[in-house]
C-alpha angles and dihedrals in degrees: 000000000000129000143194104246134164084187091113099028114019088241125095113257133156114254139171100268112253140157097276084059099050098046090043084046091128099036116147128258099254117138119200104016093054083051095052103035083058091045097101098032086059099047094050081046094052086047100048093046082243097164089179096059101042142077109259095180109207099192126199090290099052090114086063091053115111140212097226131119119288089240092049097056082049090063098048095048085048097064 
């Protein structure tokens, strides 16, 4: 399920819905400052492989995505 959050950035994007976003539901609109002061949450998250703690953008084209192999989607971008 995806969401519209400002809970990493302080702008609204859509994003798979995860606990971060639940918990930041009502955070303010303040770009930049939301963005800087997560920087460092998102990247230990990234690292850690913390999906609830980091920003998974969906995009406008998240309905197209599909659940293949990686090596199979290769192939197909590749013809």
């Amino acid at each position: 399920m995806t969401a519209i959050t400002r809970a990493f950035s302080g702008r609204p994007a859509r994003g798979l819905l995860n606990r971060f976003m639940l918990d930041h539901a009502d955070a303010p609109a303040a770009y930049p400052e939301i963005n800087n002061a997560t920087r460092g949450l998102r990247a230990a998250a990234a690292k850690a492989g913390d999906i609830d703690r980091m920003s998974l953008w969906a995009g406008q084209g998240f309905r197209s995505a599909t659940d293949r192999p990686a090596a199979e989607v290769i192939e197909m971008l590749a013809r």
